[in-house]
Structures are given as structure tokens and as C-alpha cells.
C-alpha positions in Angstrom: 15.6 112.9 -41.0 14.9 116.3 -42.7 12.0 115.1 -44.6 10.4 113.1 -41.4 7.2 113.1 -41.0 6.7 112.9 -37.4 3.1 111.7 -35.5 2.3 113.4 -32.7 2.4 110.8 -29.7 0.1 111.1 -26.4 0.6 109.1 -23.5 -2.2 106.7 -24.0 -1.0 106.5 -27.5 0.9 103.1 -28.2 4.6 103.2 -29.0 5.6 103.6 -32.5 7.8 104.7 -35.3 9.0 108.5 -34.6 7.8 108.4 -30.8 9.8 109.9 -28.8 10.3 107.7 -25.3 11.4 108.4 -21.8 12.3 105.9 -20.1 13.7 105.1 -16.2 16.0 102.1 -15.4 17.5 101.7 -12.1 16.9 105.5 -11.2 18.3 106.9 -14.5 16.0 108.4 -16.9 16.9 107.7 -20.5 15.8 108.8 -24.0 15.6 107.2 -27.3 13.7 107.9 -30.8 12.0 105.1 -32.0 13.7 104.9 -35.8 11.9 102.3 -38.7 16.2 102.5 -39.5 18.8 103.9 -39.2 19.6 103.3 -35.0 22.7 103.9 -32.9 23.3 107.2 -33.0 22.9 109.8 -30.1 21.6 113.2 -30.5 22.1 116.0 -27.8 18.8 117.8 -27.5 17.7 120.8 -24.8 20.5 119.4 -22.4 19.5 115.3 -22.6 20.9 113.0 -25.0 18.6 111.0 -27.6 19.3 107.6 -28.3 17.7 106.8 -31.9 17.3 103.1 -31.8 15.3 101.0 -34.1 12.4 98.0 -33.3 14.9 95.6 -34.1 16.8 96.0 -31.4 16.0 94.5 -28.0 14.3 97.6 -26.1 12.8 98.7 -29.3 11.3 95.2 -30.2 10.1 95.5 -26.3 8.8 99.0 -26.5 6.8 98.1 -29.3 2.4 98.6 -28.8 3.3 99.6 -25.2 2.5 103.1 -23.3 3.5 105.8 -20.5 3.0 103.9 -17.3 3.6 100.3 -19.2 7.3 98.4 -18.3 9.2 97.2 -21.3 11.0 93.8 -20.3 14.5 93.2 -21.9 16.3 89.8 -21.7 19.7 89.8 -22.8 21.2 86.2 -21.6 20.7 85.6 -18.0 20.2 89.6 -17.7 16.5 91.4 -17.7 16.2 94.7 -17.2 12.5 96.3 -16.8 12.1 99.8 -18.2 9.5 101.9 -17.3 8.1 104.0 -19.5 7.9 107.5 -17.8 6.9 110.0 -21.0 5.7 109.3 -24.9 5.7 111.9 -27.2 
């Protein structure tokens, strides 16, 4: 990651590679980094912890093209689970 190069999101922006995503589930606010590889790892940053997850996983395949205000929908078996997305950066 130290050579990143990092684009700088907006909200109307659509989710992408290196966005960084907020996300609210149920009440709980979450936060991932959206990773072209190298998911699965958390990162403690300013007091939250950062998820780094990758498109091919199931909320990062859904998070894909959408923006702030949007709702990622997850189906996992007979579970879905609707995220909305709260922040992009």
C-alpha cells in the first residue's frame, strides 16, 4: 500500500477501487477500503476499524458503481442484508 495511488472520492462519485466507504447495517456503522487485492485485513484508523475488502467479495461486488445515499444489497443463501451507504471518500 505504500506506493498507492489513491483517487480522491466525493459523494456523488461512484464507488471504486481505493474509496473509502461508510456504511450502516442494522444501526452499526461500518468501514471498509475498497482493495483491487489484497482483502481481509482490518486496519485501526483515528478510533474506527477499516475493513479492506476486495470487489470480489459479496459487499464489494454490491458496492461496485453505487454512491452515498445508494443501498448495497447482499444475498448470502437465504440471508440479505441492505447496506446503506452513509459516507464515500
Amino acid at each position: 500500500y505504500k506506493h498507492l495511488i489513491l483517487k480522491d472520492f466525493g459523494p456523488n462519485d461512484k464507488i471504486n477501487a481505493t474509496a473509502m466507504v461508510e456504511v450502516e447495517l442494522n444501526g452499526k456503522h461500518s468501514f471498509f477500503f475498497i482493495m483491487a487485492k489484497g482483502g481481509g485485513i482490518s486496519v485501526p484508523f483515528e478510533g474506527k476499524t477499516i475493513q479492506v475488502i476486495t470487489p470480489a467479495t459479496p459487499l464489494g461486488e454490491a458496492l461496485q458503481d453505487l454512491r452515498k445515499g445508494d443501498v448495497a444489497v447482499v444475498e448470502t443463501g437465504s440471508q440479505v442484508r441492505e447496506y446503506e451507504i452513509v459516507n464515500v471518500w
